[in-house]
N, C-alpha and C positions, 0 to 999 in steps of 0.2 A: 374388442374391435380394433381391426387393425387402419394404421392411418398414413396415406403415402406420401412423401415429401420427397422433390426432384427424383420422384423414382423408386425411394429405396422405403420400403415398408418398416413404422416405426407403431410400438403401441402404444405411445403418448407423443406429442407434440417436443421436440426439441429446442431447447436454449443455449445461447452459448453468452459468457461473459468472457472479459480477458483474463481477468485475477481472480484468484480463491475468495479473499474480503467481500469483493461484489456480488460473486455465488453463492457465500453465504446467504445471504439479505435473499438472492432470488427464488432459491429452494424452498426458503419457508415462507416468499411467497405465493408459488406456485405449488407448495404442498405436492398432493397427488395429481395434479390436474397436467402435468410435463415435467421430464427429464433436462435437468442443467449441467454443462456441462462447462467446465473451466480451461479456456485456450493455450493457459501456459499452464505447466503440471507440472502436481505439487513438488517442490523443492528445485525449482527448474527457477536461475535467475529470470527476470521478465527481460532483463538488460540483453544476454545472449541467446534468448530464444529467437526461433525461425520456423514459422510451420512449415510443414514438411506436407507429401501428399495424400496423406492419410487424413491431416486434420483439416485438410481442401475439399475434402469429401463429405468430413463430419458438416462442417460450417457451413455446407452449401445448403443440408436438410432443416437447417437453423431457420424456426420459425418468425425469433425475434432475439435479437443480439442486445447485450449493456455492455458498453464501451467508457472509457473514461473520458479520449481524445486529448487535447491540452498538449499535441507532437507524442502523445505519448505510444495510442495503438492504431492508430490510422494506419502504419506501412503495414501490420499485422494482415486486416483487415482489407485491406486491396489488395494483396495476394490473395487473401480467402476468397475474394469475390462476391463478398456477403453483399448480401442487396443492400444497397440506403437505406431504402425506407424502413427494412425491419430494425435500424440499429439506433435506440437512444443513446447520446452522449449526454454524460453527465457533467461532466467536467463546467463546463461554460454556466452551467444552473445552480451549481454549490458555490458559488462566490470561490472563487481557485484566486489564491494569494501570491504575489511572487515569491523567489528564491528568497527564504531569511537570510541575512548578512548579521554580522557580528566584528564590530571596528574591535575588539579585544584591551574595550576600556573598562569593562565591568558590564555592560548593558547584554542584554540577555540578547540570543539569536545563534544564527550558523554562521562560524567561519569558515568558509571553501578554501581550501588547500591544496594543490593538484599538482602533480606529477605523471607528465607522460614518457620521460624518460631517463628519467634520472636525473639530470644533467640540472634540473630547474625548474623552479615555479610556473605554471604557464595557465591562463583563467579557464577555467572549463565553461566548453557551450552547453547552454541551457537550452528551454524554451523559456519564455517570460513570463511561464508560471509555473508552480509547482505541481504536477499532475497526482500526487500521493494523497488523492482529496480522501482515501477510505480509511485513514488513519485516526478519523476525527465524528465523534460519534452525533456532533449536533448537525453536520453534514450530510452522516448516513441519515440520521433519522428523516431530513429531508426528502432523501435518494432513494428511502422505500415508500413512500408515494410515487414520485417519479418512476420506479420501476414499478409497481401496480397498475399505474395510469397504462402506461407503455404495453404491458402485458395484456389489460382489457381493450386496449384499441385491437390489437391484434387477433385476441381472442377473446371475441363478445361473452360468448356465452358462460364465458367464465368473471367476466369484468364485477359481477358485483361481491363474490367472494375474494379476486386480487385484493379489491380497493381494500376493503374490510382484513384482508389480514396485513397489508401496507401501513394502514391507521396503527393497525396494535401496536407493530414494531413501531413505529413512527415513536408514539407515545412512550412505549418502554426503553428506548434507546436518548429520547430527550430526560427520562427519568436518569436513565446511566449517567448520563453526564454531570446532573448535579449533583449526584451524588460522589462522580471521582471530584469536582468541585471542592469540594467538605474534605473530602481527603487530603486533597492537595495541601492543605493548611499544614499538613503534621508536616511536610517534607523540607527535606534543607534544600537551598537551592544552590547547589554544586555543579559542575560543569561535567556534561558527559563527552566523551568523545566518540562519534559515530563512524562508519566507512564507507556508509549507504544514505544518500540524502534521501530517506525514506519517512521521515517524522516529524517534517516541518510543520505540520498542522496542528500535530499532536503536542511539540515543543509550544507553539506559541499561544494556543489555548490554554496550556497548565503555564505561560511565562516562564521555561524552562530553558536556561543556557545549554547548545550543542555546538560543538567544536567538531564540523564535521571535514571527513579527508577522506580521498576517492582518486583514483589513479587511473581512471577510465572503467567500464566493469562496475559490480558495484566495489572496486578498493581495497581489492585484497590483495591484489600484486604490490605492492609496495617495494620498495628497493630497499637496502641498506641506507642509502642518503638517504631517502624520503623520509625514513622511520626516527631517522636520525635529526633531518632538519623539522619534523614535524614535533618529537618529542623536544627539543628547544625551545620552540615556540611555544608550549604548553606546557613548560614545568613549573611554569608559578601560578596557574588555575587552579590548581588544586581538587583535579580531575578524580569525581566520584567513581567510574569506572568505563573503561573501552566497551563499548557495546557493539556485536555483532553479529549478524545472521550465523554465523557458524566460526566454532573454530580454527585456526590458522596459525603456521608461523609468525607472521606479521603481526597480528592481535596479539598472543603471547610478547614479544620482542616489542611494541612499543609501550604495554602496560607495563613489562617491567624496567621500560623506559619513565614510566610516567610515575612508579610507584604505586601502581592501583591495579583492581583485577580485571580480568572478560567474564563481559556479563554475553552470554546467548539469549536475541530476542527474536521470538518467530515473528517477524516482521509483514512477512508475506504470505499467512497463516498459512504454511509448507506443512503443518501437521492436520488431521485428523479434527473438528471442531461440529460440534453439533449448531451451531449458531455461532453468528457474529459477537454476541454480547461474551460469549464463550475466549473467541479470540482476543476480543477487547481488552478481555479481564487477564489475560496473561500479559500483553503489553503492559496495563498498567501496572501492575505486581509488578515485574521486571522493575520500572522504574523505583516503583516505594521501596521494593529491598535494597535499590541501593543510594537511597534522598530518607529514609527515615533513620 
C-alpha cells in the first residue's frame, strides 16, 4: 500500500534525523515499519553542510524528525521547513554538559586552541553546551526511549512495537557501557590530541585527557604557525596519538611535531554500520589501541 506525504507517494512512512549516530538508533527502531533517512550524508562534515533543494523536498514528506538542537541543527531545519511538532529534540533531555576545558596542569579535559588566521590565538564561539550528546552510550540508551516515545506518538499504530524495541536497545546500550567501563581500567591515561571537538562526552565518561585544536571547520586547515605554536604547547604531554576524522597534511605535520602517530576515527559514523553499538565499538577500539 502506497502512503502520501505532502503529495508525493511513499511506501513506508519517512524519518529524517540530522546525523548518521542518531539514524542508527532510529532504523532499528523503526525496523520495517518506515524509511530513515540521514540529513547530512555520509562522510559530509555536519560543520559545512547546507541543504540544498532536494533535501527541502525530502524533509518536507518527513513524518517525524530527531534533531539534537543545543545551536546545533535548528538553522538546518528552518530551511527544511520541517514542521515543529513532528521534530524531538534531544539534546535538552540527555543532560548536555558544557564545553570541557583543560587549564594544562595535569587534570584531564579539553584544551581549545584556535586559530583563525594565523596571526593568533583567538577563543572560539561556542554554544554553552556541547551538542556531540551521541558520542556517549548511557545518553543514547536514554535517547532510544525517547525516540520510541516520539515515534508512537506519531505513529500509534505502531507505538507498541517502537516502545518494545526502544527498551531492548535502551537495556543493551546501558549493558555497553559497563562493559567499556571494565575496560577502561586496562588503559593508560595519556593525552590525545583531537581537531574535531566531537568527543567531549565520550572523554569525560572514561576521565580521558583531550588536547583539542580546530581553526574553524572541523580543524583541518591549520597554518604553518598554528601547527607550530600548537605542537609547543603540547610537547611535554606526552601525546598518545593525533586523532582525526581523516587524513591530512596538517595531522601528519603536527604528529610529527608531537612525536606520535594519526589515528583515523570515524567520529560521525561516515561508514556503513549495522547499528549504533557497531559504531560505538570502533570508537572505543580506536582509543584502546592507542591507551593500552
Amino acid at each position: 500500500m502506497l502512503l502520501s506525504f505532502g503529495g508525493t507517494l511513499f511506501a513506508k512512512p519517512l524519518v529524517t534525523c540530522s546525523v548518521e549516530p542518531l539514524s542508527l538508533i532510529a532504523r532499528e527502531i523503526c525496523a520495517d515499519a518506515c524509511d530513515v533517512l540521514t540529513l547530512v550524508p555520509r562522510g559530509v562534515s555536519e560543520h559545512g553542510w547546507q541543504p540544498g533543494p532536494k533535501d527541502i523536498v525530502k524533509a518536507k514528506t518527513a513524518v517525524a524528525s530527531v534533531a539534537v538542537g543545543l545551536n546545533f541543527d535548528e538553522l538546518w531545519l528552518k530551511k527544511l521547513d520541517v514542521a515543529p511538532k513532528t521534530v524531538l529534540w534531544l539534546g535538552e533531555s540527555l543532560s548536555p554538559m558544557s564545553w570541557w576545558s583543560d587549564d594544562m596542569t595535569g587534570h584531564s579535559g579539553v584544551h581549545h586552541d584556535h586559530d583563525s588566521d594565523g596571526k593568533g590565538v583567538e577563543p572560539q564561539k561556542h554554544s554553552p553546551n556541547d551538542p556531540h550528546v551521541w558520542v556517549d552510550a548511557g545518553r543514547m540508551a536514554k535517547a532510544s526511549e525517547l525516540i520510541s516515545a516520539h515515534f508512537g506518538q506519531i505513529m500509534p499504530d505502531q507505538a507498541t512495537q517502537f516502545r518494545a524495541r526502544g527498551q531492548i536497545i535502551s537495556v543493551r546500550l546501558t549493558n555497553l557501557q559497563l562493559d567499556v567501563d571494565k575496560r577502561r581500567k586496562t588503559w593508560r591515561v595519556r593525552p590525545v590530541v583531537m581537531f574535531h571537538d566531537v568527543a567531549g562526552y565520550f572523554a569525560r565518561r572514561f576521565d580521558l585527557p583531550v588536547l583539542s585544536v580546530s581553526s574553524g571547520g572541523a580543524g583541518h586547515d591549520l597554518s604553518a604557525r598554528m601547527i607550530a605554536n600548537v605542537a609547543n604547547r603540547f610537547k611535554s604531554a606526552s601525546v598518545a596519538a593525533v586523532m582525526v576524522e581523516r587524513q591530512d597534511g596538517a595531522a601528519k605535520s603536527l604528529a610529527r611535531e608531537l612525536r606520535t602517530s594519526v589515528k583515523i576515527v570515524d567520529f560521525a559514523a561516515a561508514k556503513s554500520y549495522a547499528k549504533w553499538d557497531d559504531w560505538y565499538q570502533h570508537v572505543v577500539t580506536s582509543w584502546e589501541d592507542v591507551l593500552k
